[in-house]
C-alpha positions in Angstrom: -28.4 -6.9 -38.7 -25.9 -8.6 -41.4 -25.9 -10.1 -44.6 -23.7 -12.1 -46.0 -21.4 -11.0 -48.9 -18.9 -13.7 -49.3 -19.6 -13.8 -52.8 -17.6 -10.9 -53.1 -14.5 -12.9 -51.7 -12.4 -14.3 -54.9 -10.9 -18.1 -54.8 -11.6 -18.1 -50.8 -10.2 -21.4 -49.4 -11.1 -23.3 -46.7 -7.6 -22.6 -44.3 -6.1 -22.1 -40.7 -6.4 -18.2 -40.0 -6.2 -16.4 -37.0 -5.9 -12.3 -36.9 -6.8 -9.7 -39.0 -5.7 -6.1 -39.6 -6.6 -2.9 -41.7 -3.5 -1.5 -43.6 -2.4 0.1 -46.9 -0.5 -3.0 -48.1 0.4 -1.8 -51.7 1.1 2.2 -50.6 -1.7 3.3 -53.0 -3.6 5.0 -49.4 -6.2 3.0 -49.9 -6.6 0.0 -46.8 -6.8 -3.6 -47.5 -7.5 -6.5 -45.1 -4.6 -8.3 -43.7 -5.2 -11.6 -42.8 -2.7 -14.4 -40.6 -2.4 -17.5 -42.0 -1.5 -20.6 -39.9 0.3 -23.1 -41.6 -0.8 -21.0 -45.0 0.0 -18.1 -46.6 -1.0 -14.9 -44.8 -3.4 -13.4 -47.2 -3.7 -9.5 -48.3 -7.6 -9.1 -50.2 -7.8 -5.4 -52.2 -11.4 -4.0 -53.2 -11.3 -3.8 -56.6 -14.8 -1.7 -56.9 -16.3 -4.9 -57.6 -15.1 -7.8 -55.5 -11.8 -8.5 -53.3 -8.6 -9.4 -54.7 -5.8 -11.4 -53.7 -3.0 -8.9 -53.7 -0.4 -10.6 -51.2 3.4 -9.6 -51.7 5.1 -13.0 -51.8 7.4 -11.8 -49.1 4.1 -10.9 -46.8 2.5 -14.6 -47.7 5.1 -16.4 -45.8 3.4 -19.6 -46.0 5.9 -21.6 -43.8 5.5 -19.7 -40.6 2.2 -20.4 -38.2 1.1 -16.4 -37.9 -1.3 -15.5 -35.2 -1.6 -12.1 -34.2 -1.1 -8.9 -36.8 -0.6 -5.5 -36.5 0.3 -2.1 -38.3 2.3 0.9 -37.6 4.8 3.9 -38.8 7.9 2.7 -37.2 10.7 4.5 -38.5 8.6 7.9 -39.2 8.3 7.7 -43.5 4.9 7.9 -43.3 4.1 4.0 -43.9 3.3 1.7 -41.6 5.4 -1.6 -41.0 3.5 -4.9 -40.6 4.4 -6.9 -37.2 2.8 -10.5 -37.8 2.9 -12.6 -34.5 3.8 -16.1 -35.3 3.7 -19.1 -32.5 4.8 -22.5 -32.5 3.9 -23.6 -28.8 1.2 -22.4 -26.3 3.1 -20.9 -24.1 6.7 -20.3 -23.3 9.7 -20.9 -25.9 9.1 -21.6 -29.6 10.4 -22.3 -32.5 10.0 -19.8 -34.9 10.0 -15.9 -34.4 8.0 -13.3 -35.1 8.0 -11.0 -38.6 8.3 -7.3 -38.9 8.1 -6.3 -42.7 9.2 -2.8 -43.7 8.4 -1.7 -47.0 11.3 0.2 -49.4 11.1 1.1 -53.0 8.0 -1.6 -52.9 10.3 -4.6 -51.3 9.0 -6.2 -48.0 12.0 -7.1 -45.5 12.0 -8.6 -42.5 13.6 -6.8 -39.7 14.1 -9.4 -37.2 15.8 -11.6 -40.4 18.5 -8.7 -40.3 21.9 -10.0 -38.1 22.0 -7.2 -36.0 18.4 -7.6 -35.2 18.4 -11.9 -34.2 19.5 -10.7 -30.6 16.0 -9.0 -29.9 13.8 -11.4 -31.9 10.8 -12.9 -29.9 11.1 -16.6 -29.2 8.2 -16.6 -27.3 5.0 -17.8 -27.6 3.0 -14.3 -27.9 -0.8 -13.7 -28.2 -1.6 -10.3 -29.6 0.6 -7.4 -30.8 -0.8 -3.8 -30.8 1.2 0.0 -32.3 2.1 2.0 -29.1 3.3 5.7 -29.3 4.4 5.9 -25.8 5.7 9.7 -26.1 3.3 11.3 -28.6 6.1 12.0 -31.3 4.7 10.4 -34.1 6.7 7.4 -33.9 5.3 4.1 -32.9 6.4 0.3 -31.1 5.0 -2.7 -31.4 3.6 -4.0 -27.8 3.8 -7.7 -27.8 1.4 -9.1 -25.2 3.4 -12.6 -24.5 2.1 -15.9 -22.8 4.7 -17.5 -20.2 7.2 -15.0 -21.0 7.7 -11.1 -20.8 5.7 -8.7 -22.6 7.9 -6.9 -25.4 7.7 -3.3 -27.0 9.6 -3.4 -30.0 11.0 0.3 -30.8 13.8 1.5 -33.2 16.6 3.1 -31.6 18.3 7.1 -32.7 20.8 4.4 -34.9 17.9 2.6 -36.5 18.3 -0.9 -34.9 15.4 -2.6 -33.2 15.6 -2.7 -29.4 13.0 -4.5 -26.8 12.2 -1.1 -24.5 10.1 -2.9 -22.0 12.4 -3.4 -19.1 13.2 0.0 -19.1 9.7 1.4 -18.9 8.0 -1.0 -17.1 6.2 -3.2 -19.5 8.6 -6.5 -19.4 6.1 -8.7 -16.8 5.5 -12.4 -17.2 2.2 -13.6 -17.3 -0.7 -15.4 -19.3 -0.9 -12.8 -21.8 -3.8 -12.8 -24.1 -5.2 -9.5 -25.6 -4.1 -5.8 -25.5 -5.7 -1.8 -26.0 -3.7 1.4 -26.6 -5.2 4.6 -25.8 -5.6 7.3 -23.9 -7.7 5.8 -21.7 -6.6 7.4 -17.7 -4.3 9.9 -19.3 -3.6 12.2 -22.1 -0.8 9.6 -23.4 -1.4 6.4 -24.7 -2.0 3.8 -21.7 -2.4 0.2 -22.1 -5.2 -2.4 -20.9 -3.4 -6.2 -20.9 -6.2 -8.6 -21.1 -4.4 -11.7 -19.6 -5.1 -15.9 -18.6 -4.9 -17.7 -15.2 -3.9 -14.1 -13.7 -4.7 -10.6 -13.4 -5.4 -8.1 -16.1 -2.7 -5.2 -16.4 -3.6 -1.5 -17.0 -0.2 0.2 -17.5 -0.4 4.2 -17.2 1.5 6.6 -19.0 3.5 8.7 -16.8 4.2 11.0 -19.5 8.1 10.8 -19.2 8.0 7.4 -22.0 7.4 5.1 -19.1 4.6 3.1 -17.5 2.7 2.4 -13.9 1.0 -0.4 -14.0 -2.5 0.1 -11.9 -4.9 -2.4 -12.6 -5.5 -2.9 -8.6 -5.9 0.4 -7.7 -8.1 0.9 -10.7 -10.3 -2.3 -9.5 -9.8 -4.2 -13.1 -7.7 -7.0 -12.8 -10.6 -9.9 -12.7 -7.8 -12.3 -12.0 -10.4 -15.4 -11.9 -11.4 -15.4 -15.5 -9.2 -15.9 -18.9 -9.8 -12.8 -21.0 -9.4 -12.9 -24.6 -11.1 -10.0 -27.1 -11.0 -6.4 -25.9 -13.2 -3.4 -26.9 -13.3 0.1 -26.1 -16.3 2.8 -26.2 -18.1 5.1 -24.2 -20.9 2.9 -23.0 -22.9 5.2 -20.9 -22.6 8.6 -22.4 -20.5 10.3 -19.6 -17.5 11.3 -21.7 -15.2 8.5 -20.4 -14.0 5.4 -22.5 -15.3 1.9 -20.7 -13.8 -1.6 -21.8 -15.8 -4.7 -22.6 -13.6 -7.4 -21.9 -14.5 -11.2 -23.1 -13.5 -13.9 -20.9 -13.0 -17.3 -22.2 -15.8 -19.6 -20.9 -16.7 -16.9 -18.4 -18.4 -14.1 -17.3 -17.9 -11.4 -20.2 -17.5 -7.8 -18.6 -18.7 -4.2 -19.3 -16.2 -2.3 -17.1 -17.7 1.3 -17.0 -14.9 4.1 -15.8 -15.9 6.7 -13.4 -14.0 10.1 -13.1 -11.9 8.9 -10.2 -10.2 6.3 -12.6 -11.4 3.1 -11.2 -13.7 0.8 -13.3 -16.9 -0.9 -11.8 -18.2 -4.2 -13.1 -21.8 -3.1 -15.3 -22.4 -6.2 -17.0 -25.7 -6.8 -17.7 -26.8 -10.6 -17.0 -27.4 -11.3 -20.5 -24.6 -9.6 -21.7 -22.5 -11.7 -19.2 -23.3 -15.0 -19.8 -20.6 -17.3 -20.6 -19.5 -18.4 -24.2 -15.6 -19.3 -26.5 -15.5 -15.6 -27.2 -12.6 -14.8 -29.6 -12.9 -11.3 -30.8 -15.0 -8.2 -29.3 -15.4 -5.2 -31.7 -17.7 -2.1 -30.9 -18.5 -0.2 -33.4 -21.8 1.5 -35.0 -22.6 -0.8 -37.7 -26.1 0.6 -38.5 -25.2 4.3 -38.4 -27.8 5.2 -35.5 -25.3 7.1 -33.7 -24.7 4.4 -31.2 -22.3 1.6 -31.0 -23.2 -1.7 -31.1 -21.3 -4.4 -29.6 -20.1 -7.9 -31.6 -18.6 -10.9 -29.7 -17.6 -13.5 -32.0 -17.0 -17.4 -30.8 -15.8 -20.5 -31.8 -17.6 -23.2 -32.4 -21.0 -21.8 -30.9 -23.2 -18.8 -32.1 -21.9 -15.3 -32.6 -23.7 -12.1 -30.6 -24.5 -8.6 -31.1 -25.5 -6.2 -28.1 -27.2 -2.8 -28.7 -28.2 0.0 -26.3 -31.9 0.6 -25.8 -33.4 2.9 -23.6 -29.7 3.0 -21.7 -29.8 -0.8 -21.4 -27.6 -3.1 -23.1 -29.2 -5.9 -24.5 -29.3 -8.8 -27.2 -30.1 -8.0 -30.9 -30.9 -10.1 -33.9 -27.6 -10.7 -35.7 -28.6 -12.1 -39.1 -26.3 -14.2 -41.3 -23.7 -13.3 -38.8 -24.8 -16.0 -36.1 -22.1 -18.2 -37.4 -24.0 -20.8 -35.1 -21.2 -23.2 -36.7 -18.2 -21.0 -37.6 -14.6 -21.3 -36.0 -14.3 -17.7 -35.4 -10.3 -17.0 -34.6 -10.0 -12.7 -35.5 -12.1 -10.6 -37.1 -12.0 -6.6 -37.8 -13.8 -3.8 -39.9 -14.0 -1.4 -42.1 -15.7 0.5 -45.0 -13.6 -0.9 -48.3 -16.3 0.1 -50.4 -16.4 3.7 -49.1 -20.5 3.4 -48.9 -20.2 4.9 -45.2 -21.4 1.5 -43.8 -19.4 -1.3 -42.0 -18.0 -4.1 -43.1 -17.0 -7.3 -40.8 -14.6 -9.5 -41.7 -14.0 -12.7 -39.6 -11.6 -15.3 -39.7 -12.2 -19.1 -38.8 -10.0 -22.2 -38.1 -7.9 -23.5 -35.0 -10.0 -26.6 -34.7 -11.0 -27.0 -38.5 -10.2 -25.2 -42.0 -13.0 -22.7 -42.9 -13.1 -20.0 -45.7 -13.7 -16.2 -44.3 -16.6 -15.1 -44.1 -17.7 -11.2 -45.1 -20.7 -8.9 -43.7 -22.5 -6.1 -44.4 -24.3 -3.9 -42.2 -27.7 -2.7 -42.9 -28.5 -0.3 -46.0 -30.7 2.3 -44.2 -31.5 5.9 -44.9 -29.3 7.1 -41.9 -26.1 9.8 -42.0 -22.7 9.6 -41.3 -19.6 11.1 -40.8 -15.5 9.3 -40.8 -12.1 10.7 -39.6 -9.0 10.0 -40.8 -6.3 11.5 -38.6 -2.6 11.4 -40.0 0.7 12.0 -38.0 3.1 14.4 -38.4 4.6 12.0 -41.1 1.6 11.5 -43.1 1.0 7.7 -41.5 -2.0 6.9 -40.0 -2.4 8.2 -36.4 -3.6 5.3 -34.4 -4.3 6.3 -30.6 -5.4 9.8 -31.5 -9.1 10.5 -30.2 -11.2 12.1 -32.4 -14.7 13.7 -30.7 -18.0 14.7 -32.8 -21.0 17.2 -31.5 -23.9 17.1 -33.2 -27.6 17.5 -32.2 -26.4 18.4 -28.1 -24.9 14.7 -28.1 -21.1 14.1 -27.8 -19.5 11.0 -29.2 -15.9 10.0 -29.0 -13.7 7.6 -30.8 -10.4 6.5 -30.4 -8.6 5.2 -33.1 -7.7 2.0 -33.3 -4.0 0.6 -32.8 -4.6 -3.2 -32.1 -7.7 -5.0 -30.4 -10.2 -7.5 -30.7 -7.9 -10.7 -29.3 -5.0 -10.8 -32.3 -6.9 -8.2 -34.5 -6.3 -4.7 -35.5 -9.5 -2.2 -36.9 -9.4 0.0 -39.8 -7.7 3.7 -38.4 -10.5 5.6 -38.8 -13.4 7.2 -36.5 -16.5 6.3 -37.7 -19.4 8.3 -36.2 -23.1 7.4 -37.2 -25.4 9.9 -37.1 -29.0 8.7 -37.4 -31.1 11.5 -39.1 -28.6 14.1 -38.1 -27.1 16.1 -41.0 -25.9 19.5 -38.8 -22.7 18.9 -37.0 -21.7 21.0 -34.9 -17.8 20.4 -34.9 -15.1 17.9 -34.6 -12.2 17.8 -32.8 -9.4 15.7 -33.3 -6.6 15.7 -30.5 -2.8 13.9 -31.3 -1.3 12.3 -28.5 1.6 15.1 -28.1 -1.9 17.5 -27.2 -2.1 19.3 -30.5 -5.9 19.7 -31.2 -7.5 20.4 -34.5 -11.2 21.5 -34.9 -13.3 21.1 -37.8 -16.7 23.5 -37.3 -19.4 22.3 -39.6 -18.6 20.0 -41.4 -20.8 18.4 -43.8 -22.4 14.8 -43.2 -22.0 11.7 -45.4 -18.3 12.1 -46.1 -14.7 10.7 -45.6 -12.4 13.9 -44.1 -8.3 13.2 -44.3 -7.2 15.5 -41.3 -3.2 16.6 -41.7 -1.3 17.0 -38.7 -0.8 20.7 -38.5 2.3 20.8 -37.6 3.4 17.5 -40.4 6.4 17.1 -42.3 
């Protein structure tokens, strides 16, 4: 399935790094990769047109920090998204050193917790993955923090423009093993949220549609408080219209939670998809434009695996370069830099050892495809919204992405394979305050920017 393009990665060092995101770093609107350093500079790599670039603001390198987790999101509503990097010191519990959230101004990168009247709400505790939450639908997003030994933290701008933790007040702030989080509108119309957590049960909080949460991951028959989860991916796995998760589980049994239309999830996994491994990351995602998602589960220290659906079975596909059968996978994420219409993988390696990155291509076929770029109303990327394609009777649906993978955030963009399809019938792309947009027709093989109708 992937070849190796590392050769396109300039001066890249053997370092600690952990998480990786998909942002515009430089404001140009075009994405770069964001990667956390541990113990070395976080790293920002540009695609040039012919290789990537080391482009990281000095501010954003931060080299004396031990970064983890990153994340991006429109905070304040000025149509750019702020960079929360997840720094921790200890496993679990207190540490040492808190977290980072840059906001960019005239070009300058400051730290918002570094403020004085922000030190009272920084996060001293030892988090695991932070994802973008727009908890009302107005544009305007938080940072969840999904915290290990300590409470879980959304970090939100108040009317006066200070930082405040919202959590206690809407029924996020519970202490546990946290490990991985998903925003989306997975039960409701809102953006819920799937907690992936360690020696305890998963949450799934609900939107109640008032800015508040219900956490319902017993009722829902998803809390699989036996086994340590760590990456988190979301996709319709069966075809039936409703997003199912594929939860990895550290040194256990990975799952394949399919939803049914009475909002409880029932364990699917097939044997071989179960079968234990050090899973870091789990991205799904249609890397060879068939029109159906593949699934990637990337591990440390033993072989990487890729899972494809044939004849409505999941099961084990050849992976190529990507096997990593030696890598120290800690984060990985995609996107299409090159804009080529085909996937790119990024993956991270360290913890145990320094390794360089390593880079991916998917396959260079003859099939079509179509991506979706939703905006806000303030011109930032919308990550939550779902975006749903019809073509050839067949329905697919995408929800874009606002933090996954175990410490990881995807590009936020729907990316729709189509096979040999070039009609489509239409698109629809649906905000989380409800407003829908439809695109009839559109043409195959092509990037489409869609504008909040109602944007500033």
């Amino acid at each position: 399935m992937f070849t190796n393009r590392n050769d396109l990665l300039h001066r890249n060092l053997a370092q600690f790094n952990y998480g990786v995101a998909v942002t515009d770093v430089d404001g140009d609107g075009d994405f770069e990769w964001l990667i956390a350093g541990y113990g070395f500079p976080n790293t920002v790599l540009k695609w040039t047109g012919t290789a990537f670039e080391n482009i990281t603001p000095s501010a954003l390198a931060d080299a004396g920090r031990q970064a983890i987790g990153v994340a991006a999101a429109d905070l304040d509503g000025d149509g750019d998204e702020e960079i929360y990097i997840l720094n921790t010191d200890s496993f679990q519990g207190k540490k040492l050193f808190a977290d980072r959230l840059f906001d960019r101004s005239e070009g300058e990168w400051t730290d918002l917790f570094g403020l004085p009247a922000h030190r009272a709400v920084m996060n001293l505790t030892a988090g695991r993955s932070v994802i973008a939450v727009d908890r009302d639908g107005d544009g305007i997003y938080g940072f969840f923090v999904s915290n290990y030994g300590g409470p879980m933290r959304l970090y939100e701008l108040d009317e006066d423009g200070r930082l405040q933790d919202v959590a206690p007040r809407v029924g996020l702030a519970l202490t546990t093993g946290g490990r991985s989080a998903v925003s989306l509108p997975l039960l409701t119309t809102r953006m819920d949220i799937f907690a992936g957590n360690e020696d305890g049960p998963n949450f799934l909080f609900l939107n109640t549609g008032e800015g508040t949460f219900e956490e319902v991951a017993e009722i829902a028959n998803i809390t699989d408080a036996n086994q340590h989860a760590r990456g988190l991916a979301v996709l319709d796995a069966n075809d039936d219209g409703l997003f199912d998760i594929v939860c990895g589980n550290w040194e256990g049994h990975h799952r394949l939670f399919l939803q049914n239309f009475g909002g409880k999830f029932e364990d699917a996994t097939p044997p071989e998809m179960a079968v234990p491994s050090r899973v870091r990351t789990v991205i799904a995602a249609d890397f060879d434009n068939d029109g159906y998602e593949e699934i990637f589960f990337n591990n440390i220290g033993q072989p990487n695996r890729l899972f494809a659906r044939r004849n409505n079975v999941w099961v084990s596909i050849n992976i190529g370069e990507a096997l990593e059968p030696n890598g120290l996978g800690t984060g990985a994420a995609i996107a299409d830099m090159d804009g080529d219409g085909r996937l790119e993988l990024l993956i991270a390696h360290g913890e145990s050892a320094m390794q360089a990155l390593s880079l991916y291509h998917s396959p260079q076929n003859d099939n079509h495809w179509l991506r979706i770029l939703p905006y806000t109303l303030y011109g930032a990327p919308a990550r939550g919204a779902l975006v749903t394609l019809i073509a050839d009777g067949r329905v697919q649906r995408r929800a874009i992405d606002s933090g996954s993978g175990y410490l990881c955030q995807m590009e936020p963009i729907a990316h729709f394979g189509l096979g040999g399809v070039t009609e489509i019938e239409r698109v629809e792309v649906r905000w989380s305050d409800g407003v829908v947009f439809i695109l009839d027709h559109p043409g195959a093989d092509q990037l489409i920017k869609v504008r909040h109708p109602y944007g500033v």
